[in-house]
VMD Tcl script that builds the backbone (N, CA, C; Angstrom):
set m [mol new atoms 357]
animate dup $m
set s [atomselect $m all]
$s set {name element resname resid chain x y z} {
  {N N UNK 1 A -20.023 17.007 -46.121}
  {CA C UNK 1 A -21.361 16.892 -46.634}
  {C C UNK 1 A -22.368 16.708 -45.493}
  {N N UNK 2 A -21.838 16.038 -44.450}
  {CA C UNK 2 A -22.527 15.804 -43.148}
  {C C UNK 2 A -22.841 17.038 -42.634}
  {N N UNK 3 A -21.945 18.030 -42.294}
  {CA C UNK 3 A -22.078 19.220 -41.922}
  {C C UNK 3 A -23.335 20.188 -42.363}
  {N N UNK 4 A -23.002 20.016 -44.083}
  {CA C UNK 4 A -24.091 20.764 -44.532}
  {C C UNK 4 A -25.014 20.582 -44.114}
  {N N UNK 5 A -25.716 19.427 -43.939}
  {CA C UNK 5 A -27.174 18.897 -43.608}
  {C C UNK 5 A -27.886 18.930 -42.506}
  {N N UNK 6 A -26.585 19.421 -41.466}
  {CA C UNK 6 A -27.223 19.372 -39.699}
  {C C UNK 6 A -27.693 20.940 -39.911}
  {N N UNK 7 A -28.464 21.366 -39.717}
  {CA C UNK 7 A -28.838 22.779 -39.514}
  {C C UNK 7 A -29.745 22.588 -38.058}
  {N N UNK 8 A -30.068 23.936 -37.782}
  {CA C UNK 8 A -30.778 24.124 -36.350}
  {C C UNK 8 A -31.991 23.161 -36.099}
  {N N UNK 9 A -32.387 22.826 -36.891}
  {CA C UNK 9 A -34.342 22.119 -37.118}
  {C C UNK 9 A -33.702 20.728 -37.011}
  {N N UNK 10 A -33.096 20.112 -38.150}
  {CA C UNK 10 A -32.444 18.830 -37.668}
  {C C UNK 10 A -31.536 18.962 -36.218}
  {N N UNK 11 A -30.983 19.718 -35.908}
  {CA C UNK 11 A -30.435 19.772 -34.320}
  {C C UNK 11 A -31.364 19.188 -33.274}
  {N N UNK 12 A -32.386 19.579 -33.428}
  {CA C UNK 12 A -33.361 19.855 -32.947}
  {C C UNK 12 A -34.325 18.243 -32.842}
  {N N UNK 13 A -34.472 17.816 -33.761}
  {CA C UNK 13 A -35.297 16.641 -34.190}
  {C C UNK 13 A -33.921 15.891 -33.607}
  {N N UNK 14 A -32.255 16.156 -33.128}
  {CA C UNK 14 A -31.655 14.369 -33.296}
  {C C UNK 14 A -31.931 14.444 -31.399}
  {N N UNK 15 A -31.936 16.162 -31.113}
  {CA C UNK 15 A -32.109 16.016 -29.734}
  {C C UNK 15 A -33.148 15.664 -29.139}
  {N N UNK 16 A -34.600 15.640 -29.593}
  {CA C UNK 16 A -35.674 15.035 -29.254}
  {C C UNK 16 A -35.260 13.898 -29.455}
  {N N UNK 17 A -34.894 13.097 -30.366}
  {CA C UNK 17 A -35.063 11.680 -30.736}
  {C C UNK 17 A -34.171 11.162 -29.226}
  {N N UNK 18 A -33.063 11.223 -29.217}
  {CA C UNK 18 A -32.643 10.879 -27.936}
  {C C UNK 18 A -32.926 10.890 -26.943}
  {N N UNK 19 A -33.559 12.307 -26.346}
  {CA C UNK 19 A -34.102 12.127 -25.003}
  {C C UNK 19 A -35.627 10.884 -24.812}
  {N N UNK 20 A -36.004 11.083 -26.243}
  {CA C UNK 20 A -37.483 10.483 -26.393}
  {C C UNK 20 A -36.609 8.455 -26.453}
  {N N UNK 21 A -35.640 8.314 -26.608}
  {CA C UNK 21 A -35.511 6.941 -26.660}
  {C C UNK 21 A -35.109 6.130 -25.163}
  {N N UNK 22 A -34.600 7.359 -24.421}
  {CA C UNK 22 A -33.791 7.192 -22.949}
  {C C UNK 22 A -34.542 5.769 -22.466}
  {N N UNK 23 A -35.800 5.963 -22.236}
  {CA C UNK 23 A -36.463 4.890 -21.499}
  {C C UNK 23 A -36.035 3.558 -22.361}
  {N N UNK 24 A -36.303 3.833 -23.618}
  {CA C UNK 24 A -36.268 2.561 -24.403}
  {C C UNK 24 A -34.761 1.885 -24.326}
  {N N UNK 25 A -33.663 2.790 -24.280}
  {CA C UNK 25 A -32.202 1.778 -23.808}
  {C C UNK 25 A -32.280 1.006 -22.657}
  {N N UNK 26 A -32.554 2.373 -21.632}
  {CA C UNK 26 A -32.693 1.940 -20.066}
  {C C UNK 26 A -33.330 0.431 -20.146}
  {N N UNK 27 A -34.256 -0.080 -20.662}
  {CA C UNK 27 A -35.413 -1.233 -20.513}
  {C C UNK 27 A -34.418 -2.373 -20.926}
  {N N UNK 28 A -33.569 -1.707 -22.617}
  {CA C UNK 28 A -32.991 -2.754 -23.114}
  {C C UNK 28 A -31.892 -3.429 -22.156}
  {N N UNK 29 A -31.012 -2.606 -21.688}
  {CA C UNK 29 A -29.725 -2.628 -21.162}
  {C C UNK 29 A -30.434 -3.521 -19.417}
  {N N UNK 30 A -31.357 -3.184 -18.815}
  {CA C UNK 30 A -32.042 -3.822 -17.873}
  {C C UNK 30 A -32.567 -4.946 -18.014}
  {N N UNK 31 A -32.935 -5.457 -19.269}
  {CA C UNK 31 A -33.600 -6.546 -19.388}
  {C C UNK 31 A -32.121 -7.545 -19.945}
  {N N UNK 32 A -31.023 -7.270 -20.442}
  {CA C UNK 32 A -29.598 -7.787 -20.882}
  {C C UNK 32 A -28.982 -8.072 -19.255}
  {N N UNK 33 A -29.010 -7.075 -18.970}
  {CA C UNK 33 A -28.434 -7.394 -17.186}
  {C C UNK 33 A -28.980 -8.265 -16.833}
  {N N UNK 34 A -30.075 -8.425 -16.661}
  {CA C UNK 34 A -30.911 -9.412 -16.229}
  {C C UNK 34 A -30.700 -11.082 -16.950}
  {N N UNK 35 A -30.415 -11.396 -17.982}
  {CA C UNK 35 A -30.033 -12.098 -18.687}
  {C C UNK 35 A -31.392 -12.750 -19.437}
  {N N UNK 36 A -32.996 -11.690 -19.301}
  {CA C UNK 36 A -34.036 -11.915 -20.320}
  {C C UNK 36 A -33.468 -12.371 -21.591}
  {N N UNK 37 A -32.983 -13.142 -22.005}
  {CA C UNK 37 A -32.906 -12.893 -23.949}
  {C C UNK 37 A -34.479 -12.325 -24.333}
  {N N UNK 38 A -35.648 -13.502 -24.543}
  {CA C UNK 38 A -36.710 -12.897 -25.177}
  {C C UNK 38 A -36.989 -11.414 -25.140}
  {N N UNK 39 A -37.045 -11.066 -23.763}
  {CA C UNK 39 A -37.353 -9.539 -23.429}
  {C C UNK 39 A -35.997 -8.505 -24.196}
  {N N UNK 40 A -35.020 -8.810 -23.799}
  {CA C UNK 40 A -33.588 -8.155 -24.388}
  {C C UNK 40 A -34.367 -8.025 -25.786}
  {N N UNK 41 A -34.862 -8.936 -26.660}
  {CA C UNK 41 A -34.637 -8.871 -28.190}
  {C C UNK 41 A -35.722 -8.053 -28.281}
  {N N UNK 42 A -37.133 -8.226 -27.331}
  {CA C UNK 42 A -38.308 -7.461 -27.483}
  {C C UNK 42 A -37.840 -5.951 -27.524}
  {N N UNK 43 A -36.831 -5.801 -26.543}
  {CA C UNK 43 A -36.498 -4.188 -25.943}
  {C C UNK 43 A -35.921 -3.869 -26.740}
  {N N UNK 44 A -35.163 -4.993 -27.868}
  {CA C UNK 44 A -34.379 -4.279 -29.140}
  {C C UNK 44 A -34.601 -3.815 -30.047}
  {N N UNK 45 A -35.777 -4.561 -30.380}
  {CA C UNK 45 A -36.775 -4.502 -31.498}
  {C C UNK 45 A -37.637 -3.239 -31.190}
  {N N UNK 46 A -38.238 -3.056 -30.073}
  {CA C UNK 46 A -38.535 -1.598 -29.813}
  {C C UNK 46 A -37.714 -0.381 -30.471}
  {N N UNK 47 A -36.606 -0.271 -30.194}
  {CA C UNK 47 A -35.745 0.571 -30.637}
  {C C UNK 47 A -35.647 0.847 -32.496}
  {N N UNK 48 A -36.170 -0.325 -32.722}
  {CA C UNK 48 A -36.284 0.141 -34.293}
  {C C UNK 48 A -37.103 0.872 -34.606}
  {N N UNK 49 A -38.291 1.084 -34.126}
  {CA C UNK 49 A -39.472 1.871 -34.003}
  {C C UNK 49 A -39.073 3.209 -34.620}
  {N N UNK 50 A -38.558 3.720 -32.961}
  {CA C UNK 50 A -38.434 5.430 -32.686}
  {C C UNK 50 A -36.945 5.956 -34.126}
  {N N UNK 51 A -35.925 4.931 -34.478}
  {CA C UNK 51 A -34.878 5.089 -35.320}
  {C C UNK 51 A -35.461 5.077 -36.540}
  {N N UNK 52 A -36.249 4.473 -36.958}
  {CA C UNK 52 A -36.966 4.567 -38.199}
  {C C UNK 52 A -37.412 5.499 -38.259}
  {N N UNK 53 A -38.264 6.223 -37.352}
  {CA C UNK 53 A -39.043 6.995 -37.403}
  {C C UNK 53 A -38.518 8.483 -37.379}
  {N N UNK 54 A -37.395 8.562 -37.053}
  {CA C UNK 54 A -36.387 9.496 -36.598}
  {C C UNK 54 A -35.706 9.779 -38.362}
  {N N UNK 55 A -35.389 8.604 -38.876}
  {CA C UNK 55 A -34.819 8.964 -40.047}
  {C C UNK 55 A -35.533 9.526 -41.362}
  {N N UNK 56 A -36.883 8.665 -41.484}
  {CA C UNK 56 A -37.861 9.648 -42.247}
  {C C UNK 56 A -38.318 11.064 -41.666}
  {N N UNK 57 A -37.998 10.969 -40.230}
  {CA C UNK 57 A -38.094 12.528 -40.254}
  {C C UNK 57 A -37.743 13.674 -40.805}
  {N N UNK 58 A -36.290 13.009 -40.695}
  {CA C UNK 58 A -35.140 13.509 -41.235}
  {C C UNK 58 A -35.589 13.866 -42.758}
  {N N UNK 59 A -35.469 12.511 -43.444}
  {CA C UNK 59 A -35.310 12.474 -45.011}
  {C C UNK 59 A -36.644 13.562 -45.329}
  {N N UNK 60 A -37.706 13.123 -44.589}
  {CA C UNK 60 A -39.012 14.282 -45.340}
  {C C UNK 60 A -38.924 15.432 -45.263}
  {N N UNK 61 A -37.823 15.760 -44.011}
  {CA C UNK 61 A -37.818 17.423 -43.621}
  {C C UNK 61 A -36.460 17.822 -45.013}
  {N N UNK 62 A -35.649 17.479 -45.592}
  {CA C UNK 62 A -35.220 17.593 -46.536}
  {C C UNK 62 A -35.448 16.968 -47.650}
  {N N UNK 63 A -36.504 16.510 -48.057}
  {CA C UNK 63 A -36.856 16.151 -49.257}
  {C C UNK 63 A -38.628 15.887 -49.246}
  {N N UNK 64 A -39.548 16.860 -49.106}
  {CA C UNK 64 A -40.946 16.718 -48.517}
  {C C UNK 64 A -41.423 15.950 -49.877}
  {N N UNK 65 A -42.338 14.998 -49.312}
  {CA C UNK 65 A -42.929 14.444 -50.392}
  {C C UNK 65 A -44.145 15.028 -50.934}
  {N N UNK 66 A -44.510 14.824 -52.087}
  {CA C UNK 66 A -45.203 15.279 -52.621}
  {C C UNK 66 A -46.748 14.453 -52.807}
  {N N UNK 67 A -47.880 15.154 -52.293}
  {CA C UNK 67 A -49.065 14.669 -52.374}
  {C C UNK 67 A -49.626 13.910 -53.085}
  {N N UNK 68 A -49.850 12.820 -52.792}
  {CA C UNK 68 A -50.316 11.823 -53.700}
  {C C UNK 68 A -49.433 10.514 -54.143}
  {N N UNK 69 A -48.195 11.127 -53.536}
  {CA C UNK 69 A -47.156 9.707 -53.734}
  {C C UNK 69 A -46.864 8.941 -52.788}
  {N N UNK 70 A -46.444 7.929 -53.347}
  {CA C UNK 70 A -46.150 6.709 -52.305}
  {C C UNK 70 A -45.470 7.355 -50.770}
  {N N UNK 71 A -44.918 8.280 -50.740}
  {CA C UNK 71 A -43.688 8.498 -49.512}
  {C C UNK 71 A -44.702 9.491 -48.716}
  {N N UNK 72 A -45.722 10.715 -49.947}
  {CA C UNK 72 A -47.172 11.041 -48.537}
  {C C UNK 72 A -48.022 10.005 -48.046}
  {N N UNK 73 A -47.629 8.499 -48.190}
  {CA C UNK 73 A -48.654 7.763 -47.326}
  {C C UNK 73 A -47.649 7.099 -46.391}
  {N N UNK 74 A -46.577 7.240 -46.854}
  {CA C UNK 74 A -45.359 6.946 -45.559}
  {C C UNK 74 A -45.532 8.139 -44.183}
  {N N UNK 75 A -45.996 9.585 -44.300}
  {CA C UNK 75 A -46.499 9.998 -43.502}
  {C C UNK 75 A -47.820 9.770 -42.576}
  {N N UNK 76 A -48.958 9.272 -43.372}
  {CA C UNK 76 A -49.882 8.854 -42.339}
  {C C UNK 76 A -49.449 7.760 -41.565}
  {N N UNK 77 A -48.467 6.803 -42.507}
  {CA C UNK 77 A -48.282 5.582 -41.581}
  {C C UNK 77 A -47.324 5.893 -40.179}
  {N N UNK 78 A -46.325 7.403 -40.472}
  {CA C UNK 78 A -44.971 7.530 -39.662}
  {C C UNK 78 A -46.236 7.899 -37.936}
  {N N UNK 79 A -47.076 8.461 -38.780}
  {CA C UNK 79 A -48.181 9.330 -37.992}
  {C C UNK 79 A -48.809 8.403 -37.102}
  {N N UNK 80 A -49.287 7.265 -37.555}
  {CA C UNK 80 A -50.158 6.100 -36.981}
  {C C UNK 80 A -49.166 5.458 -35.951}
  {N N UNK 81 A -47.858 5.414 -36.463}
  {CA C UNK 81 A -46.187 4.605 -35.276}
  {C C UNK 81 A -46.448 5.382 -34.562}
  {N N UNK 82 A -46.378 6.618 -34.735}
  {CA C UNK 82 A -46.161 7.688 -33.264}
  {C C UNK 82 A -47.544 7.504 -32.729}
  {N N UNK 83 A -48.398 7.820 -32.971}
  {CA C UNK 83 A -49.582 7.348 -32.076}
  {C C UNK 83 A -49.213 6.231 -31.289}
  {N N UNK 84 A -49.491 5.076 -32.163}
  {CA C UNK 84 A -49.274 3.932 -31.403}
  {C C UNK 84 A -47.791 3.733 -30.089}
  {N N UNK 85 A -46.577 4.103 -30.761}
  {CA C UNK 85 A -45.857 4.554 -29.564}
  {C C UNK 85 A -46.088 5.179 -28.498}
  {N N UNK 86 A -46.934 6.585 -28.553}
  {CA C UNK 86 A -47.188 7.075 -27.323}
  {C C UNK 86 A -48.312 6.631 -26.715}
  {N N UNK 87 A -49.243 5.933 -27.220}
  {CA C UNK 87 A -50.191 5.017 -26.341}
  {C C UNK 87 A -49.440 3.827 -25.612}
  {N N UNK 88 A -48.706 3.805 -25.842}
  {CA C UNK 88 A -47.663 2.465 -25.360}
  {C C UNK 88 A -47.031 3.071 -24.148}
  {N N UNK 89 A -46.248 3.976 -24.609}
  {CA C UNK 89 A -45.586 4.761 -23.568}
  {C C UNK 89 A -46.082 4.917 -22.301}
  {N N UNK 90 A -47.190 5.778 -22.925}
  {CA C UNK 90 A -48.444 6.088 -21.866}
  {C C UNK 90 A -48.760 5.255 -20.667}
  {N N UNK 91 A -49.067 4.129 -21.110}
  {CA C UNK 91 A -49.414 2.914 -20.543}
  {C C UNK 91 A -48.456 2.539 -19.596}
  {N N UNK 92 A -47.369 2.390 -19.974}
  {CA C UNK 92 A -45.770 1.930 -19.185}
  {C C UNK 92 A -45.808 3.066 -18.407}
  {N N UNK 93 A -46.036 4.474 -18.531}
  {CA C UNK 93 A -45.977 5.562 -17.539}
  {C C UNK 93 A -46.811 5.647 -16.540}
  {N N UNK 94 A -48.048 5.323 -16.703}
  {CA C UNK 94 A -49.195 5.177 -15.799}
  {C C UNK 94 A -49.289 4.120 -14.479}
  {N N UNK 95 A -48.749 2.873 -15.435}
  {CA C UNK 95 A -48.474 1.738 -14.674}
  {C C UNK 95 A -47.351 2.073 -13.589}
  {N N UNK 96 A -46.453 2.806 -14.174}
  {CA C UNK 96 A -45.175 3.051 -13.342}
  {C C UNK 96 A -45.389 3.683 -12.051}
  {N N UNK 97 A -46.032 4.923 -12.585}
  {CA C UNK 97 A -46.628 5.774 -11.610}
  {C C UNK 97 A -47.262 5.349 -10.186}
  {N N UNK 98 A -48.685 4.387 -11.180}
  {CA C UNK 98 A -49.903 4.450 -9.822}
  {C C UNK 98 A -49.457 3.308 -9.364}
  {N N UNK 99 A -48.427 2.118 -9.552}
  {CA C UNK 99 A -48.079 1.071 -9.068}
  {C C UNK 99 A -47.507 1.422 -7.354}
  {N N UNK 100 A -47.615 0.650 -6.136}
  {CA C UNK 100 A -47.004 0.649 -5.071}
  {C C UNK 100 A -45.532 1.018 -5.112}
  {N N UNK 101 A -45.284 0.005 -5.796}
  {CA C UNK 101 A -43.432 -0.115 -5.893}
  {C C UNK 101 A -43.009 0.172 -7.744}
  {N N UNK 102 A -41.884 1.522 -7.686}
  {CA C UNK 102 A -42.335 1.902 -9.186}
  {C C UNK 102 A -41.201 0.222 -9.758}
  {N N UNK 103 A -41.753 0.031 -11.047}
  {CA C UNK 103 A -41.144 -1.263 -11.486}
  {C C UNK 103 A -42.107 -2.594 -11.112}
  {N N UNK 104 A -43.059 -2.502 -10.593}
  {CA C UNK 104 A -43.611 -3.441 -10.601}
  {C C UNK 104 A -44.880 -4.180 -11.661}
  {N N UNK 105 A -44.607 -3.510 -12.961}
  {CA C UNK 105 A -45.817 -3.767 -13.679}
  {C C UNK 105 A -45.828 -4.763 -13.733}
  {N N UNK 106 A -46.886 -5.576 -14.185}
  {CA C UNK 106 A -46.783 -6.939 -14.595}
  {C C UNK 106 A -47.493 -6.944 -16.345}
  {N N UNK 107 A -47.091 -7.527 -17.097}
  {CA C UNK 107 A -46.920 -7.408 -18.732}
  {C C UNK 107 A -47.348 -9.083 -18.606}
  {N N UNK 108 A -48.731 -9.564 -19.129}
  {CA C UNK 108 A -49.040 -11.056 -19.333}
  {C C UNK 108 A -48.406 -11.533 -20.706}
  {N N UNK 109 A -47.512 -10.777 -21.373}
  {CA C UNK 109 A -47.074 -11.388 -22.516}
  {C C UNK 109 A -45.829 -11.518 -22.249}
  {N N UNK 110 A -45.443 -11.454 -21.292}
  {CA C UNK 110 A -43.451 -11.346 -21.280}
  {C C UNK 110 A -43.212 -11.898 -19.613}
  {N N UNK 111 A -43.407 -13.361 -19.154}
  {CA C UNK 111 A -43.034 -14.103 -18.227}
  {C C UNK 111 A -41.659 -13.592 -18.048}
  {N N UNK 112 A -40.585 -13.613 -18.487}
  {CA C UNK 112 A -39.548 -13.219 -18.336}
  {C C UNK 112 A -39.689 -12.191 -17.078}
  {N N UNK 113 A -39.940 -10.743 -17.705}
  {CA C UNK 113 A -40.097 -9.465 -17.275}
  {C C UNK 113 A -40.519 -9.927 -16.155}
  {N N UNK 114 A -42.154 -10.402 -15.887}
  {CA C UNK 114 A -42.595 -10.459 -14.838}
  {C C UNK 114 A -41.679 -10.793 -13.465}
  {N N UNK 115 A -41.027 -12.045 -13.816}
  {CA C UNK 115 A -39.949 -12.718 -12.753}
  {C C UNK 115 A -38.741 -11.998 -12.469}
  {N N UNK 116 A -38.771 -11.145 -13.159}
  {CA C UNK 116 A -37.700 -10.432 -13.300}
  {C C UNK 116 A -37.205 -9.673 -11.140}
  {N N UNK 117 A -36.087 -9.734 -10.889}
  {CA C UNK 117 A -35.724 -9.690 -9.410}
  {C C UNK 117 A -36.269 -8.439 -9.086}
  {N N UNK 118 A -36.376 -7.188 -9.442}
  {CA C UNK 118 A -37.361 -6.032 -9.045}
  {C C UNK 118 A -39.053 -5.312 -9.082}
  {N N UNK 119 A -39.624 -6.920 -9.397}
  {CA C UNK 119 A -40.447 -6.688 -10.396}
  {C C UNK 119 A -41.777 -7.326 -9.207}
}
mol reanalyze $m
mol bondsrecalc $m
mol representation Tube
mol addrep $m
């Protein structure tokens, strides 16, 4: 039944979803090494984001909702996550970039991170 359901378009959407999460393990698995808990759980909780968002992809691209119902306003909202994700992103990319030493952002909400040994 699994089979049936993967076609080329879902192929397609599980291989974006992965490459699009890479950073978000990398952070988690870095901030666990590190022995952050707060940050670890922050970096975990991130990850629910892009998986949620990945699965209504899914479900709408085989079952499109219909205008005016509860699950077409689950699209403006899926719409508003991805915004807000890639303004986030953005931000972490920029910082990365124009910083001296890449890894050195500093984040005033996450002491952890900051102290963090590469940071």
């Amino acid at each position: 039944a699994v089979a049936s359901r993967i076609d080329y378009d879902s192929m397609l959407l599980i291989v974006t979803f992965f490459s699009a999460i890479f950073w978000n393990v990398t952070q988690f698995f870095d901030m666990e090494a590190a022995r952050l808990l707060p940050e670890t759980a922050a970096a975990g909780i991130e990850l629910l984001g892009p998986v949620g968002l990945a699965a209504f992809a899914m479900q709408a691209r085989h079952h499109p909702p219909k205008s005016g119902s509860m699950r077409s306003w689950g699209l403006w909202l899926a719409l508003q996550l991805t915004l807000a994700m890639f303004i986030m992103f953005q931000n972490k990319e920029d910082c990365e970039i124009s910083s001296e030493m890449p890894g050195c952002c500093y984040y005033p909400g996450l002491a952890g991170y900051n102290r963090h040994e590469h940071r």
